[in-house]
Biotite code that builds the C-alpha atoms (Angstrom):
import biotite.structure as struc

atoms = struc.array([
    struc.Atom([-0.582, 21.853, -15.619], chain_id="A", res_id=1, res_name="UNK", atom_name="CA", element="C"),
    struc.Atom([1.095, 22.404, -12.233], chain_id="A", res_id=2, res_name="UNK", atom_name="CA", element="C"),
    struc.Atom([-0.740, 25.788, -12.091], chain_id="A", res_id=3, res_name="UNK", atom_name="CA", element="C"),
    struc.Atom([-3.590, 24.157, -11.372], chain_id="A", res_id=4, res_name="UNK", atom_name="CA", element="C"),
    struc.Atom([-2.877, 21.856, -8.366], chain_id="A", res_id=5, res_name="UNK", atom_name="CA", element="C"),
    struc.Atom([-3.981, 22.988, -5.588], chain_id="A", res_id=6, res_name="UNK", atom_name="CA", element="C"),
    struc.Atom([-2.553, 21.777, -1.770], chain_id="A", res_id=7, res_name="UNK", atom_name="CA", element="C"),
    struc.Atom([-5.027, 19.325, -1.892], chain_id="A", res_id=8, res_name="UNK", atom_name="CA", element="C"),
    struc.Atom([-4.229, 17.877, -4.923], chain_id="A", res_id=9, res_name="UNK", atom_name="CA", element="C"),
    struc.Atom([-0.407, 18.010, -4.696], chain_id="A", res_id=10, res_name="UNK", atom_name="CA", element="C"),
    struc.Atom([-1.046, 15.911, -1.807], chain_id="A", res_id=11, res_name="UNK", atom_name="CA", element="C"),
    struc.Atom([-3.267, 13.403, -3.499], chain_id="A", res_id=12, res_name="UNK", atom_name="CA", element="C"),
    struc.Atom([-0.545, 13.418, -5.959], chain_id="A", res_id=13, res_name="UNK", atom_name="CA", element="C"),
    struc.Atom([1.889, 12.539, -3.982], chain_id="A", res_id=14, res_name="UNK", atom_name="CA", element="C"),
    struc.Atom([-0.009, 9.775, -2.130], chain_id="A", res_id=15, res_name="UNK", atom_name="CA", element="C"),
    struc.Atom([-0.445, 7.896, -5.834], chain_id="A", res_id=16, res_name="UNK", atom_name="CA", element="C"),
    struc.Atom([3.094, 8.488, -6.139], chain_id="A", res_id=17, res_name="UNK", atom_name="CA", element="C"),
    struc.Atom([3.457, 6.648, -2.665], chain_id="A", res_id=18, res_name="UNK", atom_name="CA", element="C"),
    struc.Atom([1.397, 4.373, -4.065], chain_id="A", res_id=19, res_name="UNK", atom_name="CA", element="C"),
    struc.Atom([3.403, 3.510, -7.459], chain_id="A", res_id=20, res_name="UNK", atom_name="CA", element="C"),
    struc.Atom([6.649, 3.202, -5.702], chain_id="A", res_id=21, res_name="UNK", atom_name="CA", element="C"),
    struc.Atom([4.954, 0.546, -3.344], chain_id="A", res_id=22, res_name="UNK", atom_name="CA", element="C"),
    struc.Atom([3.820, -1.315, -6.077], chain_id="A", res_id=23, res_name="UNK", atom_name="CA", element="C"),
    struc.Atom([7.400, -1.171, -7.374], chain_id="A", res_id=24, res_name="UNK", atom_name="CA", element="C"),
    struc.Atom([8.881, -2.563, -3.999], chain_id="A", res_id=25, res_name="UNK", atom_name="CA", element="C"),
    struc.Atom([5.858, -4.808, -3.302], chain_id="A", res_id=26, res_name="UNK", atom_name="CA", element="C"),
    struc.Atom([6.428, -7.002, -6.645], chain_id="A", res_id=27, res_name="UNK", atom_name="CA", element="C"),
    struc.Atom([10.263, -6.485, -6.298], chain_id="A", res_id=28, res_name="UNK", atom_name="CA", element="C"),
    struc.Atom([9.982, -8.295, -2.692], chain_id="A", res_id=29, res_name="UNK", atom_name="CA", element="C"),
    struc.Atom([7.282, -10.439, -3.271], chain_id="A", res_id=30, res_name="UNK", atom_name="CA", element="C"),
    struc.Atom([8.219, -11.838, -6.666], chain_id="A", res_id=31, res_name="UNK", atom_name="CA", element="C"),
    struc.Atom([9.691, -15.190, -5.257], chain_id="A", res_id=32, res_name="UNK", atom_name="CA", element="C"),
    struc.Atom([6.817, -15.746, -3.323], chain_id="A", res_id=33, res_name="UNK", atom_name="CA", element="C"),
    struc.Atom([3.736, -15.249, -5.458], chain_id="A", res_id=34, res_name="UNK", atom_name="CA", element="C"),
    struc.Atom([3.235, -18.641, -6.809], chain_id="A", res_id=35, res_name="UNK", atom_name="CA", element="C"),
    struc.Atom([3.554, -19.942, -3.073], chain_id="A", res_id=36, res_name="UNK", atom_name="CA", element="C"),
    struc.Atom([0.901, -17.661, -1.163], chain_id="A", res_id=37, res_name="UNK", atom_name="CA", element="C"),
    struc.Atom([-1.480, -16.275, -2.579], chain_id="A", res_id=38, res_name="UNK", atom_name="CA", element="C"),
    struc.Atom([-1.851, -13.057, -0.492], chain_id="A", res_id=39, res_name="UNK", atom_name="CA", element="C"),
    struc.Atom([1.381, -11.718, -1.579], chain_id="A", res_id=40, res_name="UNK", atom_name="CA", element="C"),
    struc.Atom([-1.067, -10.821, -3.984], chain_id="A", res_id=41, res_name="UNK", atom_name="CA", element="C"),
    struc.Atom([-2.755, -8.155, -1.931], chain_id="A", res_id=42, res_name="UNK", atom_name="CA", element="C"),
    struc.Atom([-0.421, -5.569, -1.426], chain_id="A", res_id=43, res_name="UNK", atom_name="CA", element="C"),
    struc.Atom([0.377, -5.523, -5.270], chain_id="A", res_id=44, res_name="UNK", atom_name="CA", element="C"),
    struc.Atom([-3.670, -5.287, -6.080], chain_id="A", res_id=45, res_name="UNK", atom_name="CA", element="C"),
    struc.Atom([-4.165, -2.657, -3.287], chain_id="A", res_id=46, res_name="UNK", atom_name="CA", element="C"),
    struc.Atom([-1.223, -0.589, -4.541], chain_id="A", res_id=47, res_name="UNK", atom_name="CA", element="C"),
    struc.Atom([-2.276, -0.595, -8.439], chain_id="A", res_id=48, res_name="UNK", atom_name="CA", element="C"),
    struc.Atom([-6.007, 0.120, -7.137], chain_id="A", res_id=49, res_name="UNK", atom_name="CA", element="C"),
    struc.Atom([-4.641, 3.640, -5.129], chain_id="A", res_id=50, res_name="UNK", atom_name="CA", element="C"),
    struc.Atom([-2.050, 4.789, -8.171], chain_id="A", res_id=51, res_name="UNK", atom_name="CA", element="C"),
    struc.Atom([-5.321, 4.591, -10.334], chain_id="A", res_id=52, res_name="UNK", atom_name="CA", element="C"),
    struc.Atom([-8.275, 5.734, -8.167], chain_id="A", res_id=53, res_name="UNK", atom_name="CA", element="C"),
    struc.Atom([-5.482, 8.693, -6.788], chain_id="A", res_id=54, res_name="UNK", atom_name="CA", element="C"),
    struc.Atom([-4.650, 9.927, -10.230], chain_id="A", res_id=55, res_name="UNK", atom_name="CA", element="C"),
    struc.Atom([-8.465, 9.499, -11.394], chain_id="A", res_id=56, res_name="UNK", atom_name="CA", element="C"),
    struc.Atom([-9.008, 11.923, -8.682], chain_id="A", res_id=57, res_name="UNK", atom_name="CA", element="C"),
    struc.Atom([-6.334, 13.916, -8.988], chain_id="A", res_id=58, res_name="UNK", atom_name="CA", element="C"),
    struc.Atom([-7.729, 14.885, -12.653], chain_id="A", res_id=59, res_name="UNK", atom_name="CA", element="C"),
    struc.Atom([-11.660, 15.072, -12.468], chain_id="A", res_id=60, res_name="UNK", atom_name="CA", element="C"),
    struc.Atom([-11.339, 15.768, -8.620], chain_id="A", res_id=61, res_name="UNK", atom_name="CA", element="C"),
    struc.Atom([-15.453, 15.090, -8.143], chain_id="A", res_id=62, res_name="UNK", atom_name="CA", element="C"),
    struc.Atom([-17.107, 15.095, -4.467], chain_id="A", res_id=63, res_name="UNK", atom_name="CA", element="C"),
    struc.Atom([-18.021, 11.250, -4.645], chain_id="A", res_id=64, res_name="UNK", atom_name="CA", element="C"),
    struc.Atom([-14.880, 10.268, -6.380], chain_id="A", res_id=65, res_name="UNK", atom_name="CA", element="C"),
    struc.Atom([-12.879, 11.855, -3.183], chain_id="A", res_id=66, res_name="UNK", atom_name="CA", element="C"),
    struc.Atom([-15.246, 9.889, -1.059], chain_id="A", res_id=67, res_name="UNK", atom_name="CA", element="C"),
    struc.Atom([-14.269, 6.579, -2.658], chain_id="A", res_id=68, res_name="UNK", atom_name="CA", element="C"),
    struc.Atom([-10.815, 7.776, -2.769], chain_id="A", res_id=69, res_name="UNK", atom_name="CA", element="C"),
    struc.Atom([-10.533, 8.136, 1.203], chain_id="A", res_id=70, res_name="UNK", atom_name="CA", element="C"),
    struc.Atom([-12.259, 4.720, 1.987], chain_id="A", res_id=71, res_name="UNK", atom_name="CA", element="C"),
    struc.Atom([-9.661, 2.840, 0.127], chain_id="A", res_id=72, res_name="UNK", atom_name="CA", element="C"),
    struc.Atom([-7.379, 4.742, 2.250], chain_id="A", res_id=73, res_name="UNK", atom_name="CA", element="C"),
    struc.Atom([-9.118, 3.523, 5.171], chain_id="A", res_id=74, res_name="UNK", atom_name="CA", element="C"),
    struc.Atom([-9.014, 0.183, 4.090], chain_id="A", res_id=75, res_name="UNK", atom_name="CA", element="C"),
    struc.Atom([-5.456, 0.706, 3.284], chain_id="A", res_id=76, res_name="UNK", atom_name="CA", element="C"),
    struc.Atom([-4.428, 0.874, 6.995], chain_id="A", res_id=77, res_name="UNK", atom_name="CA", element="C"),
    struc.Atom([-6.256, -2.154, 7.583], chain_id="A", res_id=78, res_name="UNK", atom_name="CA", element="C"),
    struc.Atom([-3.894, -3.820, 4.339], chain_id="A", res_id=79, res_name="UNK", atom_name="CA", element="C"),
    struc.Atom([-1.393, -2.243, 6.587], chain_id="A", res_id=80, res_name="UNK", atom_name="CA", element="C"),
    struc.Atom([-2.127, -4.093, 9.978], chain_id="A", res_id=81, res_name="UNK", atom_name="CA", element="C"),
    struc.Atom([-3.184, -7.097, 8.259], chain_id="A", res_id=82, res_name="UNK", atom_name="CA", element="C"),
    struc.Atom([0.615, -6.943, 6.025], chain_id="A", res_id=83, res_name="UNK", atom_name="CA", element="C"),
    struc.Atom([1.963, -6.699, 9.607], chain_id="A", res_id=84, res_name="UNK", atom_name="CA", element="C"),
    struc.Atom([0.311, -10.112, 10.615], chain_id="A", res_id=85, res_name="UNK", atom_name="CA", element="C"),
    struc.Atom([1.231, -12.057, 8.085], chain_id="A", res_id=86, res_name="UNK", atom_name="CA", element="C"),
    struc.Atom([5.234, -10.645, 8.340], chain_id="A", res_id=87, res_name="UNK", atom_name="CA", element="C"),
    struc.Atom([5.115, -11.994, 11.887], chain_id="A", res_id=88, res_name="UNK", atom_name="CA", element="C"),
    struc.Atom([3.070, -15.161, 11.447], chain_id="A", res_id=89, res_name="UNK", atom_name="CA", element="C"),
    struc.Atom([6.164, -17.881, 12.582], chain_id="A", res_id=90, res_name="UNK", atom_name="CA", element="C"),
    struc.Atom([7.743, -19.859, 9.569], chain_id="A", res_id=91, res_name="UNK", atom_name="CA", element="C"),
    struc.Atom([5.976, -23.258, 9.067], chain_id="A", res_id=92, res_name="UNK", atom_name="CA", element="C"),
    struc.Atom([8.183, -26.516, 8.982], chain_id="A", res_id=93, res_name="UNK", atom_name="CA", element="C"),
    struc.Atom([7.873, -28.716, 7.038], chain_id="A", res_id=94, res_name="UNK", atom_name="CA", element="C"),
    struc.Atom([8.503, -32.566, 8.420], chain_id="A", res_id=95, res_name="UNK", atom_name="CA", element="C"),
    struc.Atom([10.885, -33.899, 5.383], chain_id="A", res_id=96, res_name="UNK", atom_name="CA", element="C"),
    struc.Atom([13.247, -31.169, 5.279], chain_id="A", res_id=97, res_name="UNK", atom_name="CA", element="C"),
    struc.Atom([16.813, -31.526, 7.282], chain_id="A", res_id=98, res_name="UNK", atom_name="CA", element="C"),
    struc.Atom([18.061, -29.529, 10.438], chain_id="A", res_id=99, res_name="UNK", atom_name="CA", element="C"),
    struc.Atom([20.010, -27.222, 8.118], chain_id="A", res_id=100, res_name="UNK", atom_name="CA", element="C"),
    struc.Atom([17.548, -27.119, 5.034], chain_id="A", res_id=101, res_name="UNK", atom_name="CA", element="C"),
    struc.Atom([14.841, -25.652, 7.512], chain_id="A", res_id=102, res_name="UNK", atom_name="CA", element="C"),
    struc.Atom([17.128, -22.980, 9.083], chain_id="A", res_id=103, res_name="UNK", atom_name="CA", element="C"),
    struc.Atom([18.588, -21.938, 5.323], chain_id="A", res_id=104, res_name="UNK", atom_name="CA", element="C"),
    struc.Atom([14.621, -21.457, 4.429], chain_id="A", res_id=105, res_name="UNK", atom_name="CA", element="C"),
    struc.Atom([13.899, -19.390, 7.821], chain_id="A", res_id=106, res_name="UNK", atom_name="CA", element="C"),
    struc.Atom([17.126, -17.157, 7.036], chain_id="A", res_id=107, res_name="UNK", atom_name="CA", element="C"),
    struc.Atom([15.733, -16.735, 3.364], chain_id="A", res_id=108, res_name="UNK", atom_name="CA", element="C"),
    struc.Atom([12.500, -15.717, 4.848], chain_id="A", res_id=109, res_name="UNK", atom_name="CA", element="C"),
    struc.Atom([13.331, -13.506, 7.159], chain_id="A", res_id=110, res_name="UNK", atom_name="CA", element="C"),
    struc.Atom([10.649, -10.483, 6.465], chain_id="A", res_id=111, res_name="UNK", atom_name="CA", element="C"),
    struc.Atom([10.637, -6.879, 7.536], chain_id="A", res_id=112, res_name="UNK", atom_name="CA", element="C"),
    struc.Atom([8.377, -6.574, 10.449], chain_id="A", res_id=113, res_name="UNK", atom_name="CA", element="C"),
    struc.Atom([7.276, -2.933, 9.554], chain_id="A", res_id=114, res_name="UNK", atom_name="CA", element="C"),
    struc.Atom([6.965, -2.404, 5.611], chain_id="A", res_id=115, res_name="UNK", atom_name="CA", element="C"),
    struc.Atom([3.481, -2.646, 5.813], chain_id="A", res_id=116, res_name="UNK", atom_name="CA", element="C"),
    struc.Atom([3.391, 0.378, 7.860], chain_id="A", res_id=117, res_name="UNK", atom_name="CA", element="C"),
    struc.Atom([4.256, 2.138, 4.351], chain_id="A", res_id=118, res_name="UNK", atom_name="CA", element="C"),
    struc.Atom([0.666, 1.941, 3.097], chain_id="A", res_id=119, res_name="UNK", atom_name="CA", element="C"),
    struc.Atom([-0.223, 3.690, 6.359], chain_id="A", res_id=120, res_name="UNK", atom_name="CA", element="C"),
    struc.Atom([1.774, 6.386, 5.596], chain_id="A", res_id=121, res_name="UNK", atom_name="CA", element="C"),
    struc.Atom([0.844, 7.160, 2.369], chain_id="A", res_id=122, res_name="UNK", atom_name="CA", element="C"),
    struc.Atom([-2.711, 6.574, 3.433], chain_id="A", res_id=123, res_name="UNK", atom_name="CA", element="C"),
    struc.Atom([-2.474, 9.626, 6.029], chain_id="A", res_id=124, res_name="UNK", atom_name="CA", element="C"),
    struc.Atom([-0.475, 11.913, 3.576], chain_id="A", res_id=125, res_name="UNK", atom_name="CA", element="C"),
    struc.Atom([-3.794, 10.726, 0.844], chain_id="A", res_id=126, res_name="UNK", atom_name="CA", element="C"),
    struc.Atom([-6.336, 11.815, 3.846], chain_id="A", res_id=127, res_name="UNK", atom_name="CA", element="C"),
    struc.Atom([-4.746, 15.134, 4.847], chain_id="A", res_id=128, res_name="UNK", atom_name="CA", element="C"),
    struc.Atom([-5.410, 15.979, 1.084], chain_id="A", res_id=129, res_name="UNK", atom_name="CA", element="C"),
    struc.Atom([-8.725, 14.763, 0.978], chain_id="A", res_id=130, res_name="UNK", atom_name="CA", element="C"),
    struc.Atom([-10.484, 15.855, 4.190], chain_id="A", res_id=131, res_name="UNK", atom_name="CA", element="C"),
    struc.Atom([-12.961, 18.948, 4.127], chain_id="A", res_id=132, res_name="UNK", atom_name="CA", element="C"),
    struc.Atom([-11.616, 20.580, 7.229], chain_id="A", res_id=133, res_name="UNK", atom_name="CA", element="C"),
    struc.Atom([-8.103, 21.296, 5.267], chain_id="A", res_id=134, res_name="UNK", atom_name="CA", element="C"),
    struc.Atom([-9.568, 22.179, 2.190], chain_id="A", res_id=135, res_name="UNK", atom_name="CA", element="C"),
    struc.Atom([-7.690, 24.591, 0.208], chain_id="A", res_id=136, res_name="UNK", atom_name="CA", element="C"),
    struc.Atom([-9.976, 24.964, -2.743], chain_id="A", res_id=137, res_name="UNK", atom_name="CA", element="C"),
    struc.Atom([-14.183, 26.087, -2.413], chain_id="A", res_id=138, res_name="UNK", atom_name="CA", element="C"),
    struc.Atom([-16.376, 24.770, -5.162], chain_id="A", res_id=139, res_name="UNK", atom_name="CA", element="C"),
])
């Protein structure tokens, strides 16, 4: 089987990879918060989406499937930016909780600023393996 894979597909590979071990974190992380916002949501849809459209790929490896392949991972940098908005957006308060209740929350809430950037990543690793300029394989 691993005869087969070319560069190209190694990498696409490895971005699905990428993408299953987001998933992973992304309902790990987000589990307390999915019945409270409902884009928490997103990263877990957008993850599943690129572990199945990468390993579709990855096995019938077809011109237009490749094409649909590297726009989600241009959309995925936008999940990415758009993941970075939402960790920054400030905490609301809420006008019947105490002093101490509200700063409790904000410490339970405290989000890291930059693991969006994650889908980026994988997203570049996906498009190095799927552009035409790098391609290791004629057909």
């Amino acid at each position: 089987m691993f005869k087969q894979l070319t560069l190209n597909k190694l990498l696409v590979l490895v971005t699905s990879i990428g993408f299953s071990f987001l998933l992973l974190d992304t309902t790990i992380e987000h589990w307390k918060t999915f019945k409270q916002e409902i884009m928490t949501f997103i990263p877990l849809i957008f993850s599943l989406v690129g572990l199945l459209l990468g390993i579709i790929v990855v096995i019938s490896w077809k011109e237009k499937l490749i094409y649909w392949f590297q726009i989600m991972l241009f959309v995925s940098i936008i999940v990415s930016v758009a993941g970075i908005y939402f960790h920054i957006e400030p905490f609301e308060e809420e006008t019947n909780m105490t002093a101490e209740e509200i700063e409790h929350e904000a410490n339970e809430k405290d989000k890291p600023l930059l693991a969006p950037l994650s889908f980026t990543g994988i997203a570049v690793i996906g498009l190095l393996g799927t552009m035409r300029k790098w391609q290791a394989e004629v057909k």
